[in-house]
Structure formats: C-alpha cells, structure tokens
N, C-alpha and C positions, 0 to 999 in steps of 0.2 A: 506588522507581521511577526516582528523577533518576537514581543511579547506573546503574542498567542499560540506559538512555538515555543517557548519556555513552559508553557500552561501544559500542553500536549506529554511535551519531555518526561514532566513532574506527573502527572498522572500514568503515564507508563510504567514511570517505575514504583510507584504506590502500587500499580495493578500486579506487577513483576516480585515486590513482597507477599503479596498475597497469592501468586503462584507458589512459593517459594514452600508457606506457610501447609500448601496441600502436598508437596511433595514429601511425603513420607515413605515411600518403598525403597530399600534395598535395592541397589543393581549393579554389581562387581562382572567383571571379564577381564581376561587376560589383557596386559599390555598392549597395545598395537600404535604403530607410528598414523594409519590411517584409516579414518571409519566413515561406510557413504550411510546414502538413508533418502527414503523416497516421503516426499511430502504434499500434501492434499489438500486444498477447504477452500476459502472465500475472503474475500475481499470486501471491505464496505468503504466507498469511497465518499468524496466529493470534489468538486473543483473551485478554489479559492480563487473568487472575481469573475464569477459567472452569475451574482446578483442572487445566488439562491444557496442556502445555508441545510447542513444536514448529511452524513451518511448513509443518502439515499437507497444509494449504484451499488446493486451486492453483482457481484461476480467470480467466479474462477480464480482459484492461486494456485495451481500445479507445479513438480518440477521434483531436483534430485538435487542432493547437498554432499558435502564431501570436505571432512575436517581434517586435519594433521595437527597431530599430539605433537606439539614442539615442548613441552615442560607439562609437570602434573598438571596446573590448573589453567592451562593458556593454551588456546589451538585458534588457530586462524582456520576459515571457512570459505569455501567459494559455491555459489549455489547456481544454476541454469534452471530457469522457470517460466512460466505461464502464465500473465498477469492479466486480470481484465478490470480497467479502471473506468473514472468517466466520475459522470454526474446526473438527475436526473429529479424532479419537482417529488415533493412528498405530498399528502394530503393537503388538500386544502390550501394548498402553495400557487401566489402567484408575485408578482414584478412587473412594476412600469418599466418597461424596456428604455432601451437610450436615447430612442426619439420624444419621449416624454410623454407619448399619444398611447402607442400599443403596450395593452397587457399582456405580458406573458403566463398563458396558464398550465402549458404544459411545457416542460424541456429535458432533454436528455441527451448527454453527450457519451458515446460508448469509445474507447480506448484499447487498444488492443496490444500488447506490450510481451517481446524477450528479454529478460534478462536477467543481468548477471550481478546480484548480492557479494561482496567480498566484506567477511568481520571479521573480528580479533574479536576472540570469545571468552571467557571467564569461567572454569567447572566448577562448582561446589563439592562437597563429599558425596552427596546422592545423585550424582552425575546432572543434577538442574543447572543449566548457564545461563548467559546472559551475555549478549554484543551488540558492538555497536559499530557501524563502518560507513558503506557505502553502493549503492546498485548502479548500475548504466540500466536503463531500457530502451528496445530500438522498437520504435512504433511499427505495427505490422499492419495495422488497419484501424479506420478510424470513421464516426459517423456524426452526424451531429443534427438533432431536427426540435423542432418548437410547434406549438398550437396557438395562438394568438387569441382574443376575445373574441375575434370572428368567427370562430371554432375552425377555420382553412388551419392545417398542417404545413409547413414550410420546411425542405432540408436546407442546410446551409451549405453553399458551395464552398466543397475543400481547397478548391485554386486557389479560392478569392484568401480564405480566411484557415491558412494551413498550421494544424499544429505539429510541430518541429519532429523530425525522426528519432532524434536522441533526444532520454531527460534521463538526467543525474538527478539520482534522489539520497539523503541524509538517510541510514534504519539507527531502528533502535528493534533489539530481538530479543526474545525471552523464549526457552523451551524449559519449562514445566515437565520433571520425567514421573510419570504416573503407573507405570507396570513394563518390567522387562525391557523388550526393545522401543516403547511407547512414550512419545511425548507429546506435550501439549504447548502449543507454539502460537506464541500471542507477537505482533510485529507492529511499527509505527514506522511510514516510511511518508516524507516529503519533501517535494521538488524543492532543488537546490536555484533552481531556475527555471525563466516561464518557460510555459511548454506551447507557447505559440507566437511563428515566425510574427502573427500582423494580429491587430485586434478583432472583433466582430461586428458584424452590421447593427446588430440591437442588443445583444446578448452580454451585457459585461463591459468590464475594462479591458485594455487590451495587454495586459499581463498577467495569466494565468497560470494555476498549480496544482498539481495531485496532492490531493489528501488523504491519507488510507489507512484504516487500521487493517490489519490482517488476522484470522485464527484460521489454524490449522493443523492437525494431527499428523507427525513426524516419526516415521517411524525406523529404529537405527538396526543399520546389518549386525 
C-alpha cells in the first residue's frame, strides 16, 4: 500500500506543476490576516480492498474554506465540507467474491462524509498554492449493495458489517488561481486507516480505504 501511495503522491504533484504552468493571471488585494471562500465539484472515488479497481464513484465535494495569512507565503487552512465517497463496478467489471463460487457483477458502496480538512499551505506570487495536512470525516450515512451472477441484488447489512464513523485521511491540495477571485482545486486524499470496524461477507478483505481525487472550483471572498 506505501508503494502505491508514493505513485499517487508523485503524480499529484506532476499534475500540481502543470496547474502551476496555467496559472498566468494577475491577482493582487490588499493585505488581510483572513480570507474565506465557498467550494464546489466532485469527488471520484474508490475503495482500496473491496476486490474492484478504478475511480468509479463520482460524487459531491461541497463546503467553505477559511485561510489565515500567518507570513507572506504560508497560511494554514481549515475547511467544513460535504463529502460523497464509496465505490462502485465500472464496465464490464466483475470478481470471484470470497466464497470462491459467486461472481460479483455489480457493486457499490455509497459513503457519506463531514468533514474537516486542516493544511499548512504554501502561496506562490500569482496567489497558486499548494497543502498538505490532514481531514477527519465523521460518517453520516452509508449503503452498500451487489448483483451476483444470479442477477438477485443483495444489500449488505450495516450491523453485521459496519464501516467506522470516523476516518482520518492524509490530503495533498493544489488551487490553480485562473481569474480574480477563481480557482481551480485539484485534491488527493487517503484513509490513514480502515474505514471498517469488521470485514465483509463476500466483498473484499476486511481492511478497507477511501481513495479519492477531488476537482473543484474555489472561489475566494
């Protein structure tokens, strides 16, 4: 898992040069100790050990951000958001489930997630930055269901097989500023820990993870 989390790391920040690269506008304002900013777009997830590979699961990333200029190029950040995570089969996708018998040909697991982003941020001169830190999320609702070879639908019971209320996850953030008060916000955030108390009946191993990139347009007071 480290290794394929260093792979992630390293293309973030290839992709984070080449924001860097488009940020060409001009954008100056007066000093201020602190600046909020309302943020919008989607989420593509998947879940690491659920037997199925790919940023299927697009969903929701809403919320509101709020920096404090501690020195010209350094402001730490706290953000309150709307996360919608999970997993979910792509084309043509299926998995010997863990009984070795049933195929899995359909699955999706939906996540439903508050939280709270905290980075140490970095400005450039064209106000483009770039952080790195840490989120909590506290699970607010959760679903999980499969289609078998028999084409029967199955939910999975959340008692039996519960994924945990709180996950900590590692970010890595980049905001792209493209016009005025406008940026452009690319993010890589993943579970620092599984995100389920027990494993599942057929579906995976029993320690699983949020995988997410995020893009979303940021816009500053």
């Amino acid at each position: 898992m480290a290794k394929l989390l260093k792979k992630k790391v390293l293309f973030f920040l290839l992709t984070c040069n080449l924001f860097t690269q488009f940020a060409n506008a001009q954008y100056y304002e007066p000093s201020r100790l602190f600046y909020g900013g309302l943020i919008g777009g989607f989420n593509f997830s998947q879940v690491d050990g659920d037997n199925f590979a790919g940023y299927h699961k697009a969903g929701f990333n809403v919320g509101g951000v709020l920096f404090m200029k501690l020195a010209e190029q350094f402001a730490p950040s706290i953000e309150f958001s709307y996360a919608q995570k999970g997993s979910r089969t792509g084309n043509n996708q299926s998995a010997l489930a863990n009984d070795k018998q049933t195929t899995l040909l359909k699955y999706r697991i939906n996540l439903n997630y508050a939280e709270m982003p905290i980075l140490l941020n970095y400005f450039e001169e064209r106000k483009t930055n770039f952080g790195a830190g840490f989120a909590l999320g506290y699970l607010i609702g959760s679903k999980e269901n499969y289609t078998t070879n028999t084409g029967i639908t199955y939910e999975q019971d959340a008692k039996l097989y519960p994924f945990k209320k709180l996950d900590m996850n590692f970010v890595l953030n980049g905001n792209a500023h493209i016009w005025e008060g406008f940026f452009i916000n690319l993010r890589f955030n993943y579970s620092l820990f599984s995100i389920r108390n027990n494993g599942n009946s057929l579906t995976g191993r029993s320690e699983q993870f949020n995988n997410v990139w995020t893009t979303r347009i940021l816009y500053m007071f």
